[in-house]
N, C-alpha and C positions, 0 to 999 in steps of 0.2 A: 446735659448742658443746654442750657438755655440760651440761645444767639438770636438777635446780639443782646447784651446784656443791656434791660430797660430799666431796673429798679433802682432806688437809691441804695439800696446794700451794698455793702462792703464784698468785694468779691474776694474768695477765697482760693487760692492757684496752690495745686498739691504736685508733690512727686509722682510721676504715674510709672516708677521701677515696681521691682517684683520683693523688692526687700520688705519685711519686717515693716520697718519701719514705712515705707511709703504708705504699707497697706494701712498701719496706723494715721499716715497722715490725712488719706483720702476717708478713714472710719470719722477721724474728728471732726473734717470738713460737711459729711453727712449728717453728721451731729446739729451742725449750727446750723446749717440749710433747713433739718425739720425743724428746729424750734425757732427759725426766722431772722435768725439776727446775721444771715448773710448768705449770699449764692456761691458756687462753689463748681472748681474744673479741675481741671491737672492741666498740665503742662502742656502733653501731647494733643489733649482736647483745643487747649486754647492755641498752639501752633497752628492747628488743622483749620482753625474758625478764622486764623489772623488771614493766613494763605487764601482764604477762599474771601476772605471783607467781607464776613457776617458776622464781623464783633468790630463794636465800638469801646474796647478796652477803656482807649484814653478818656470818655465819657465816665467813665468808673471813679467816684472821685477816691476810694479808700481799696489798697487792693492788698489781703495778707497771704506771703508767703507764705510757707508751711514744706522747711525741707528737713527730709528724714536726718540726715549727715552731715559731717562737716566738705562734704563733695559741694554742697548748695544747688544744683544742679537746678532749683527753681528759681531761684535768684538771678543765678547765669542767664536762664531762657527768657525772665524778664530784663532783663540790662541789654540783651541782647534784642529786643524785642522796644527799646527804650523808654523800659515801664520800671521806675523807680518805688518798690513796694512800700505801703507805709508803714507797715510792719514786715518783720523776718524772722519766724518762728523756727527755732533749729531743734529736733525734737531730742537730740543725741544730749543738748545740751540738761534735757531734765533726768539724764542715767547717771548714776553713781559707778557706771561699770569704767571702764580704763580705756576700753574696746570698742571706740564711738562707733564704730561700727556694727556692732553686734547688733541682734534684734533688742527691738525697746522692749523698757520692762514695764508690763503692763502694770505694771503698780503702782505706776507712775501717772496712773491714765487720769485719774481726780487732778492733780494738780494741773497740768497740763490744759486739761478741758475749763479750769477754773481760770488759768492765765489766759488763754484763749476769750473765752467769754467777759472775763472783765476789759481788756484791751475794745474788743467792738463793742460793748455797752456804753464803754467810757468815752465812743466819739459819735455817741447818737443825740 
């Protein structure tokens, strides 16, 4: 993670649990960090960076959630943090399984990377 956050990109805030899906969420944020089109932390990173004031969050004008569950546990740590995200990506939301909870199905991984990617292209 990079502090404090200097770029115009869209910052990307991941689940940093041990579940399935977070690891899915932190793999996509990885994704859009090398091909550019946004910077990327988790939760615990951006808590750690807020506590210490080497992050200028609120300077971030575009910041996308990215939570595994219907828990939203990154959402939470943003509201709580009083960072209203401009998107909220819920990854359970792209499974056809019954079991939001279950691990995501990587099958799912194109679309997902595709809604992702058009969402930050479409506010550049």
């Amino acid at each position: 993670m990079n502090a404090p956050y200097h770029t115009e990109l869209p910052l990307i805030v991941t689940c940093s649990g041990q579940c399935e899906n977070a690891k899915f969420a932190n793999d996509l944020a990885k994704v859009m960090d090398i091909e550019g089109l946004a910077e990327r932390t988790s939760v615990s990173q951006l808590s750690q960076a807020m506590k210490q004031a080497t992050v200028g969050i609120t300077d971030t004008p575009r910041v996308m959630a990215i939570d595994g569950c219907d828990l939203h546990c990154v959402k939470k740590a943003l509201n709580l943090s009083q960072i209203a995200p401009t998107w909220h990506i819920i990854l359970s939301d792209f499974t056809e399984n019954s079991r939001k909870q279950s691990p995501f199905d990587y099958a799912h991984m194109a679309n997902v990377l595709k809604t992702v990617q058009c969402l930050l292209t479409a506010s550049n």
